[in-house]
C-alpha positions as CSV (number, residue, x, y, z in Angstrom):
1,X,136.3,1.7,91.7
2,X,139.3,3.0,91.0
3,X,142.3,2.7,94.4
4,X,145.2,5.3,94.2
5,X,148.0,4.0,96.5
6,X,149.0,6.7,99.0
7,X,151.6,8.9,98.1
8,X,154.6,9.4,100.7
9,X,153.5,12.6,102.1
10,X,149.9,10.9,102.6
11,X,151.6,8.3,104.3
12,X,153.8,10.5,107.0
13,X,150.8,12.5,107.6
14,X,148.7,9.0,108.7
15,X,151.7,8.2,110.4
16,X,152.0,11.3,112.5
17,X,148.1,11.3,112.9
18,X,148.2,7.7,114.5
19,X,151.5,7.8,117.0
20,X,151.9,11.9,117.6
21,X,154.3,11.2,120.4
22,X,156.0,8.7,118.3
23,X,156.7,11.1,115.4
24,X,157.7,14.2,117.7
25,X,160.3,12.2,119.4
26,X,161.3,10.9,115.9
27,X,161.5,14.6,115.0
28,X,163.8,15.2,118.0
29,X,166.1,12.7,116.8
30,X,166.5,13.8,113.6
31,X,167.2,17.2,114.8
32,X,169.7,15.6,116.9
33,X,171.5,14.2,114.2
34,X,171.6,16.3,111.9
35,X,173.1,19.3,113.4
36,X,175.7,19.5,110.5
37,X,173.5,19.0,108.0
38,X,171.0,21.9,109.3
39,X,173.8,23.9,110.0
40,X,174.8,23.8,106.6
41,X,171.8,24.5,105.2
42,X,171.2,28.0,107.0
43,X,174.6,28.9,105.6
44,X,173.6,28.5,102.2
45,X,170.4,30.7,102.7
46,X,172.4,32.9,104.5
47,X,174.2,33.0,101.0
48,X,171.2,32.9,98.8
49,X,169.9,35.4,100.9
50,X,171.7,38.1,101.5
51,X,169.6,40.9,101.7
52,X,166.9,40.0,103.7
53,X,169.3,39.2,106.1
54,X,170.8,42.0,105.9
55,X,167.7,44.0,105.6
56,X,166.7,42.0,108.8
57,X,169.8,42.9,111.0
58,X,169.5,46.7,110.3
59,X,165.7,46.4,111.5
60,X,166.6,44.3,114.5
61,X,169.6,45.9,115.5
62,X,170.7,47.0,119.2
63,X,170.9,50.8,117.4
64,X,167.8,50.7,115.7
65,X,165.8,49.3,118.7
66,X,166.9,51.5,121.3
67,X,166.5,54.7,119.1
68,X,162.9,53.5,118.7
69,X,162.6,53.3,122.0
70,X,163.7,55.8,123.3
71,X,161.6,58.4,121.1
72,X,158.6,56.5,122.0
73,X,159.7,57.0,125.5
74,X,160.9,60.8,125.3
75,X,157.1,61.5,123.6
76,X,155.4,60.3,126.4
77,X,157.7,62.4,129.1
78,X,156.7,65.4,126.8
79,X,152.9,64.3,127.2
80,X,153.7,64.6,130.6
81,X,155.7,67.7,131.0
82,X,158.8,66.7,130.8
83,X,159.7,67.5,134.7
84,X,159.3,66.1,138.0
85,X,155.8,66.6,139.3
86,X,157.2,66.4,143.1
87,X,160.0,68.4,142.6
88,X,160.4,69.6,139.2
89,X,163.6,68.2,138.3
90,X,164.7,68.6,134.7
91,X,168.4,68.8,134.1
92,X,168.4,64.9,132.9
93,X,165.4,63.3,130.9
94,X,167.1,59.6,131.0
95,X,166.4,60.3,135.2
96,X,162.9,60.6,135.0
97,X,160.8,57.6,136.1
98,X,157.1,56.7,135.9
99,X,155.9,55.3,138.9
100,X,152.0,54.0,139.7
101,X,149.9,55.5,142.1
102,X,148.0,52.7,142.3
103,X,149.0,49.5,143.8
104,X,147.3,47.3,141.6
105,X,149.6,47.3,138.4
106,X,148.5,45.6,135.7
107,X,151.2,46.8,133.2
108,X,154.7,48.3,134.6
109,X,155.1,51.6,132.7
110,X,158.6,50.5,131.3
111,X,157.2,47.8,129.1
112,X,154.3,50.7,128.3
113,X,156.9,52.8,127.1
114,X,158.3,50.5,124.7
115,X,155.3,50.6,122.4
116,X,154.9,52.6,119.8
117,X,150.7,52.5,120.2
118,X,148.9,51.9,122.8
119,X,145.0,50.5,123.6
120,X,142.9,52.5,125.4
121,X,143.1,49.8,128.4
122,X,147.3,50.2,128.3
123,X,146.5,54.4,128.0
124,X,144.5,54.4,130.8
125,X,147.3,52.6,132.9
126,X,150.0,54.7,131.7
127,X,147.9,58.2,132.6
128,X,147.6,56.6,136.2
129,X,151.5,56.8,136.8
130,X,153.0,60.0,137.9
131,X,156.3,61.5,135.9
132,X,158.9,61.9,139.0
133,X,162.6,61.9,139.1
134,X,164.9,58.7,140.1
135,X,165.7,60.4,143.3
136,X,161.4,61.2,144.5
137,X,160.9,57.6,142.9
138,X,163.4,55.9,145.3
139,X,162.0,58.0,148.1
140,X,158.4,56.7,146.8
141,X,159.4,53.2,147.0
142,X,160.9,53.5,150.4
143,X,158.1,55.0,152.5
144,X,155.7,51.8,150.7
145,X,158.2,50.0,152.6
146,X,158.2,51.4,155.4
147,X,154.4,51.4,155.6
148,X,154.5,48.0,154.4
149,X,156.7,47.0,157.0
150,X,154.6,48.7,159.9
151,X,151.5,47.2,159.3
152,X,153.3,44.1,159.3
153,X,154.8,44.6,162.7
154,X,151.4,45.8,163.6
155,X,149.9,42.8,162.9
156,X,152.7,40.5,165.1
């Protein structure tokens, strides 16, 4: 029978497999001490790399985000009429608000909004919010306070 020594890999792999803490804390370390070195080393794929970083930033840009965004956003006002359902306010389409009827939110509408599809599940929440202005949502807001605030009083 033929024995094959183990090979360096083999051996760091045993090694890791026997002490876990002891190899993630040598990891650390290394990190650690080598800042230079790993900060040298993304410069020179920055370098070698050049356009798929660059390909990378124009994706994940500030610009590019926020005008995804916001045409996600601006087709679901449309869905929705694209005015105030208390008052009918529609001068201003950055003022308009969605705002949950029901109290037991699973999904706030603003992080809805920033997706360009939706599940059926996240639909369904979204269709349960009303499309009101900032001015009827802050009025919204304050009488669940106030309500809030009574029944708390009542129960002293």
């Amino acid at each position: 029978m033929l024995i094959f020594p183990l090979t360096n890999s083999e051996k760091q792999k045993a090694w890791r497999d026997r002490d876990p803490e002891r190899a993630r804390a040598a990891r650390k370390r290394w990190r650690e001490t080598h800042v230079e070195y790993r900060r040298e080393a993304h410069k020179r794929w920055r370098e070698e790399n050049k356009e798929h970083v660059k390909e990378y930033s124009r994706k994940h840009s500030k610009q590019y985000y926020h005008g995804t965004l916001k045409t996600t956003r601006l087709r679901y006002i449309a869905q929705r009429g694209s005015k105030c359902e208390i008052c009918g306010y529609e001068k201003c389409i950055g003022a308009l608000h969605f705002h949950h009827i029901l109290n037991n939110k699973t999904v706030y509408p603003a992080t809805l909004t920033k997706k360009a599809k939706l599940s059926p599940a996240e639909q369904e929440e979204l269709d349960s919010c009303v499309l009101v202005c900032a001015n009827c949502h802050a009025e919204l807001h304050e009488k669940e306070r106030q309500s809030a605030s009574r029944a708390a009083c009542n129960d002293l």
